[in-house]
N, C-alpha and C positions, 0 to 999 in steps of 0.2 A: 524353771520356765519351760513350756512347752517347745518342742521342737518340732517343724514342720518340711520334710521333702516329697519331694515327686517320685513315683514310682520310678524306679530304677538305680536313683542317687544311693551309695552305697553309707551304707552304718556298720561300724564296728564295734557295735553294740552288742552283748547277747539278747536276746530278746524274748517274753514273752509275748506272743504273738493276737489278739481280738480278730476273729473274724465275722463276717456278717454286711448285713448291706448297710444298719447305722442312718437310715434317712430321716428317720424320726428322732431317734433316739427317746425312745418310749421307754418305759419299765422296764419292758425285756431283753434290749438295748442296754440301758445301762446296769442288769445286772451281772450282762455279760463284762464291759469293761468294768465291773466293780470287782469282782473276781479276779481280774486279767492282772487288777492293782494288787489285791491281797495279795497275791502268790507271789507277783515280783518281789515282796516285801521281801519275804521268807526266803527266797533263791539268791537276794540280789542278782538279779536280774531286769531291764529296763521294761516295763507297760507300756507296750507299742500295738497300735490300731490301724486296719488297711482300710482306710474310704474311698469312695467313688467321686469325681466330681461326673455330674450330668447321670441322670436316674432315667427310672421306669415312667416318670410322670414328668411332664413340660412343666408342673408346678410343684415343685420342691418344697416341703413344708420346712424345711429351714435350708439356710444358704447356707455352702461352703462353708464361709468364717460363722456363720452362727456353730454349726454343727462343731465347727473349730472350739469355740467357746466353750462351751457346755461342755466336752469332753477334757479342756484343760482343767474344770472345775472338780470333776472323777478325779484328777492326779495320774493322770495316762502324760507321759513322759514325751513320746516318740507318735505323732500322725506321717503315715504313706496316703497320698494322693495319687489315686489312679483314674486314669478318664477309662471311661463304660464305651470303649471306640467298638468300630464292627471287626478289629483283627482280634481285642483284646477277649470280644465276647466269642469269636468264633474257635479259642482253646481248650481243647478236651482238658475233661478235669484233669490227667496226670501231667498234660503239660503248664498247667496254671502250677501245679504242685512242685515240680520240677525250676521252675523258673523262681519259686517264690523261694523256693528253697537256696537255690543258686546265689540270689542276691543278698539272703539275709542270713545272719546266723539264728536261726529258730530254737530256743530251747524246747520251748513248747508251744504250743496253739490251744486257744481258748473259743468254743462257739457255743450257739443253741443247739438242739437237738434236732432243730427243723433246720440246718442252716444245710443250703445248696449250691455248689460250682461249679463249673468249667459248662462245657455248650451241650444245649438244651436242658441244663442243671441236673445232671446226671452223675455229679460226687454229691455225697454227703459224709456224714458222722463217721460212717463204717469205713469208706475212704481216706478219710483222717486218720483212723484207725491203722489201716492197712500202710499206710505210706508211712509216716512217723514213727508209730508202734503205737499199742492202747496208755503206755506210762508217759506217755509226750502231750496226750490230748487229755483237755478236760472241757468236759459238758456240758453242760445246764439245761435241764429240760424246762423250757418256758411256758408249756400249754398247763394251766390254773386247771381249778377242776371243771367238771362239764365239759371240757375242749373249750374254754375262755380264753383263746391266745390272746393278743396284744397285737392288732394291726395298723400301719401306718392310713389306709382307706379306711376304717374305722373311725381313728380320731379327725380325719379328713371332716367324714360327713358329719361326727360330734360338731365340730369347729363351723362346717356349714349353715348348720341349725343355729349357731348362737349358743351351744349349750359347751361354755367353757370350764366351767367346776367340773363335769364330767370328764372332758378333754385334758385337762389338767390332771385329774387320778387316774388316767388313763398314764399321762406323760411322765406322771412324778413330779413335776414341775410346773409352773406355770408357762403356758403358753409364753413365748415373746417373741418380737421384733427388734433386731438390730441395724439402723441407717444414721446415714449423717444426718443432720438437721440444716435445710435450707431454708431462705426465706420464702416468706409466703405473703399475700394480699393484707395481713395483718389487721383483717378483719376484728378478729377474737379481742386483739388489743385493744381496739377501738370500743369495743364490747365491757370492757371488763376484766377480759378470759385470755390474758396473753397463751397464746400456742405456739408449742414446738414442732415444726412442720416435716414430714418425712415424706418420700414420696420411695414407691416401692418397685423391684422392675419385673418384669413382666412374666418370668419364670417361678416369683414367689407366689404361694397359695393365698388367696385371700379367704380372709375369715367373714363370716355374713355382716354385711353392712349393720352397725348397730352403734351405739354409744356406751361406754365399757369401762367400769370400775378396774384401774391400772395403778401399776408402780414403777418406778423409775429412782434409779441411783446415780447419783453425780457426785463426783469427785468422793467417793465413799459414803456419802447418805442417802437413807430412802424417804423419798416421798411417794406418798399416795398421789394419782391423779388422776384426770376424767379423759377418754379417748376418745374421740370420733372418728370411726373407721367405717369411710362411705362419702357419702354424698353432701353437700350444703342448701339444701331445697332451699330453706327462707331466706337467704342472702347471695346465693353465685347459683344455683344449678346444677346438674347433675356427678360433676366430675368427681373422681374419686381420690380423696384427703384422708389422709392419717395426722390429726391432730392430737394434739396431749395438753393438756392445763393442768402443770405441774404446783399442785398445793401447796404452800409457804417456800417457793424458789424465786427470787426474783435475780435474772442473770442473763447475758446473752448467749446463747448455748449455737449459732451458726458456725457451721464447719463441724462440728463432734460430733461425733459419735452416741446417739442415744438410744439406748437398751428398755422398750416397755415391755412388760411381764402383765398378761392380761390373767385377771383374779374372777371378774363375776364381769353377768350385764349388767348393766341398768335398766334400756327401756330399748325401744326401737329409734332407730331416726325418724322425724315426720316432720310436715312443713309447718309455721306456725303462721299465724294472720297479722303477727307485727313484731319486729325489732322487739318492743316490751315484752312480748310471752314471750319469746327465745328468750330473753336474759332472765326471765322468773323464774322459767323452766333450768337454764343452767345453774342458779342456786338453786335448788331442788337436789340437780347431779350432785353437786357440791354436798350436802347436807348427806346425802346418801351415802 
């Protein structure tokens, strides 16, 4: 099982070290910590990763515990949580390296090629290099051919547009959301379409208002299901719901935790002229 402390808490761990920012955890992301894991294999050595809580952007494309998630799924042993404060950012890179050093015992450190630290991003690769020695660091250079990096504002504006299949071979994964499930107006129910209702907080990215071919695992099975992430024009108004109608689950799922994995669109949200088109229209989604 994963294990999770705060920058500073000490481990007595050896450690294979991931470095990188990790907000997305995109492609080039995880093939950093996918390396980080082979090699502790070989060393016996523990696959340990340093994250940030609080980023470059007010909307984090995955939280905290999601980004938690998705790296315990890599088989990374050991997360360090560091908050992005203005003392932490204001450390020359040899003092971040110094410090990092001090607390952990590093066998070695794993990054991109492109990866940068300490203040105004002034360490890189060659720094790694220089501080550790070249047989302690190992690299990965992530930029594809043409200069294709892999950017977290990249799959930002994929996800803006709507264009998830994209955003997803961007990620490796599918898109998802991870929230408790509260109740809700229980419209849907009324409908037909019972939904499981999430409500999102205000530092997560929102993906473009649309109605969205999803999946969902509960208690170890997957269903397919239909998402509405957006608005309710033909029955409430404008506010914004992340709905799910979970295909052959019938169960009360308030208080848990539910994990959607968004796959493809469907269509756009749009208002309909009566209770009867909504419910045509949503076997339609259904059939899709």
């Amino acid at each position: 099982m994963i294990k999770v402390i705060n920058y500073g808490e000490k481990s007595s761990n050896n450690l294979i070290l991931a470095l990188g920012y990790f907000d997305a955890l995109h492609k080039g992301h995880t093939a950093v910590l996918e390396k980080t894991v082979q090699t502790a294999k070989g060393l016996s050595l523990t696959p340990a990763v340093l994250i940030f809580r609080g980023g470059k952007s007010k909307t984090d494309l995955f939280t905290l515990e999601e980004r938690i998630k998705k790296i315990e799924t890599i088989g990374v042993e050991l997360v360090i949580v560091k908050s992005l404060d203005s003392e932490f950012m204001g450390k020359t890179k040899q003092e971040f390296l110094y410090e990092l050093s001090s607390l952990y015992k590093l066998e070695k450190v794993v990054s991109g090629s492109d990866f940068t630290f300490g203040k105004n991003a002034s360490g890189n690769v060659q720094t790694l290099n220089d501080f550790f020695g070249i047989d302690r660091v190992i690299t990965l250079n992530l930029v594809g051919d043409g200069n294709n990096k892999i950017s977290t504002s990249e799959i930002k504006k994929m996800l803006s547009k709507g264009d998830i299949k994209l955003a997803n071979e961007s990620l490796g994964s599918p898109y998802f959301i991870s929230e408790t499930v509260v109740k809700g107006k229980e419209l849907g129910q009324k409908l037909g379409f019972p939904t499981a209702n999430i409500i999102l907080t205000d530092d997560k990215f929102k993906i473009l208002p649309a109605v969205y071919k999803t999946k969902v695992v509960i208690e170890g099975r997957e269903y397919f299901a239909i998402t509405n992430f957006g608005s309710q024009p033909t029955v409430s108004g404008d506010n914004l719901v992340v709905e799910t109608h979970i295909l052959g689950f019938n169960g009360n799922l308030y208080g848990k935790e539910l994990t959607v994995y968004f796959l493809d669109k469907i269509r756009d949200i749009k208002k309909f002229n009566s209770i009867d088109e909504l419910k045509a229209q949503l076997e339609l989604d259904k059939e899709y």
